[in-house]
C-alpha positions in Angstrom: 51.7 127.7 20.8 53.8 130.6 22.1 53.1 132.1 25.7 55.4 134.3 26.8 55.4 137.8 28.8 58.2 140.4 28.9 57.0 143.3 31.5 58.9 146.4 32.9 57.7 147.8 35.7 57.7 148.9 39.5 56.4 147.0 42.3 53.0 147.9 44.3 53.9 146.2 47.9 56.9 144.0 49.1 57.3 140.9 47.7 55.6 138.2 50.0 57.7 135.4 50.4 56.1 132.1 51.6 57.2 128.2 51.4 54.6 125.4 50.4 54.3 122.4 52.5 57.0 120.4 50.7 59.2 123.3 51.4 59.3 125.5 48.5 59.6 129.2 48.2 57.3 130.7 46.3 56.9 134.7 46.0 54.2 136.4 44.6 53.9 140.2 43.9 52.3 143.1 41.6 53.8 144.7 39.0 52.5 148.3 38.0 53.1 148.5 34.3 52.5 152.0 32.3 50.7 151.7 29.6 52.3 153.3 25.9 49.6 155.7 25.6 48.7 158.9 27.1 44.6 159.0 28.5 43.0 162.7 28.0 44.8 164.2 31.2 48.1 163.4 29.3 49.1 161.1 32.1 49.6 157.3 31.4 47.4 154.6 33.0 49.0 151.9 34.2 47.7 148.1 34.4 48.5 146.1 37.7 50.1 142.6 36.8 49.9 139.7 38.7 52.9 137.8 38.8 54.4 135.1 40.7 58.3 133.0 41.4 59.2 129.9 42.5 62.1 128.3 44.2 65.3 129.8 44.5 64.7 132.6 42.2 61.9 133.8 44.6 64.4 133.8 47.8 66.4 136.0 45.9 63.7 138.0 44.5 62.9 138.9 47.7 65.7 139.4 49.2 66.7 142.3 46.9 64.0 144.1 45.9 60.9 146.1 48.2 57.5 148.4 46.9 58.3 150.6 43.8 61.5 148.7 42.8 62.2 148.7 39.0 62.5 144.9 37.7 61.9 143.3 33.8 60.4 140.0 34.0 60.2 137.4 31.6 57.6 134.4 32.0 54.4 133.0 30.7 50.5 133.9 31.9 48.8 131.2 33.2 45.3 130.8 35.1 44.1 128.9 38.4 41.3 128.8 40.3 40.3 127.5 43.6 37.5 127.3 45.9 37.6 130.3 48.4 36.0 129.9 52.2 32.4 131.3 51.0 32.7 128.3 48.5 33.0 130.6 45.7 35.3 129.6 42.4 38.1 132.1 42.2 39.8 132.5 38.7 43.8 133.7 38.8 45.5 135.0 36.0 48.9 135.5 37.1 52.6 136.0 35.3 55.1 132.7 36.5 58.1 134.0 36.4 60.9 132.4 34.7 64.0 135.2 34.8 63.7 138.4 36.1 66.4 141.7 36.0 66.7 144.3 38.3 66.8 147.6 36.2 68.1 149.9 39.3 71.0 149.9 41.6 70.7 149.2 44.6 71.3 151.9 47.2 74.3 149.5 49.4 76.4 148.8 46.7 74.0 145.9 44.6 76.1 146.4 41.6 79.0 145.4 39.9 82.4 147.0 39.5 80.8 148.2 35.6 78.1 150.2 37.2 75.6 147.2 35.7 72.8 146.2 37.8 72.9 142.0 37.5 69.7 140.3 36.1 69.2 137.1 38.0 67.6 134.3 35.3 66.3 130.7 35.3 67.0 129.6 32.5 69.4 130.2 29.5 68.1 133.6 28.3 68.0 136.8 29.9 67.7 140.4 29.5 70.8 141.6 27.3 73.9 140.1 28.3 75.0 136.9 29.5 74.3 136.9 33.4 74.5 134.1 36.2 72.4 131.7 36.7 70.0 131.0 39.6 68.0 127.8 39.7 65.9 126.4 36.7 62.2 126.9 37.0 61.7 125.8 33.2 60.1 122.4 34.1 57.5 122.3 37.2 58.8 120.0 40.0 62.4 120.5 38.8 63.7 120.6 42.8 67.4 119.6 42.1 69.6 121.9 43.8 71.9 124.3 41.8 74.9 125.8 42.5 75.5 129.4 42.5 78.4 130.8 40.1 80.3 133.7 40.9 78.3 136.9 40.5 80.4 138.7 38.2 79.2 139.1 34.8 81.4 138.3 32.1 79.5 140.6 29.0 83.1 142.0 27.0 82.7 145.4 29.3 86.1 146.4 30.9 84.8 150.0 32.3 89.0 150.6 32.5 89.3 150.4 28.6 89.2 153.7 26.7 86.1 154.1 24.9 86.8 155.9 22.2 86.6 155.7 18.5 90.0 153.3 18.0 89.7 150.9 15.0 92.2 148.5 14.5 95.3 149.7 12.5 94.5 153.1 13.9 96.3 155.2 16.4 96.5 158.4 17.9 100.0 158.8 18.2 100.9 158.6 13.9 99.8 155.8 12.7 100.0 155.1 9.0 97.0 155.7 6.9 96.2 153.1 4.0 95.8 155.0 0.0 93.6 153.3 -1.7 92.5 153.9 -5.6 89.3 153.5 -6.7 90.6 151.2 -9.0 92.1 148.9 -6.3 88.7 148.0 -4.8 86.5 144.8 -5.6 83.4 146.8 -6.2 
């Protein structure tokens, strides 16, 4: 069975940040998702998401973003209920958060010396390139501590290198061009 969520979206309120009684961090927030389609106003609806993270990934979550930041999270949907003080059963259908990427630079300097906003994950695959990695959340009760690697990203970008069309063999400055016959190719 597959269960998996990929949302985009901006958040309604400032993360909430609690610890459980065992001493885990646990965050949970709601993401306002547009929807693809346009109602008869021409204005998108949007649907309010659910979504909770655990552990590490939720200090950091809410340490770096606030109401109506951009993120992409990546998780799977999953429902609880409990018993609320009127003795009612509540039903929750919430996201749990496995990796999440913050899509917007941060106003004091949040990004990297490419301009590239860094997507924090927990586990090994993220949004786009490869990124650092910040805690495991892939198995419930997974405590261990994990170290945190240096928070450069190593994705092939060097923003110094020109970016222009250069193939190899080619140059600007007289490089030799290669005559080729029609003949002389294998197809």
């Amino acid at each position: 069975m597959l269960n998996r969520a990929v949302l985009t979206g901006r958040l309604t309120r400032d993360p909430e940040l609690r610890y459980t009684t065992s001493g885990t961090a646990v965050v949970s927030f709601t993401l306002a998702v547009d929807r693809q389609f346009r109602n008869q106003n021409g204005d998108r609806d949007a649907d309010f998401i659910n979504c909770v993270i655990w552990r590490k990934s939720a200090e950091n979550f809410s340490n770096f973003t606030h109401k109506g930041s951009l993120v992409g999270i990546e998780g799977r949907i999953q429902t609880r209920n409990y018993e609320n003080q009127q003795g009612n059963r509540v039903y929750v259908t919430e996201v749990v958060v496995d990796n999440f990427a913050l899509l917007e630079p941060r106003q004091n300097g949040g990004v990297n010396q490419s301009g590239v906003q860094q997507p924090f994950n927990n586990n090994q695959q993220s949004f786009g390139a490869q990124a650092p990695q910040y805690g495991s959340q892939s198995q419930p009760g997974n405590n261990a501590p994990q170290s945190n690697p240096s928070p450069s990203m190593d994705n092939g970008f060097d923003p110094n290198q020109n970016a222009g069309n250069q193939f190899p063999g080619s140059s600007d400055d007289g490089g030799q061009s290669i005559d080729l016959a029609d003949d002389e190719l294998p197809f």
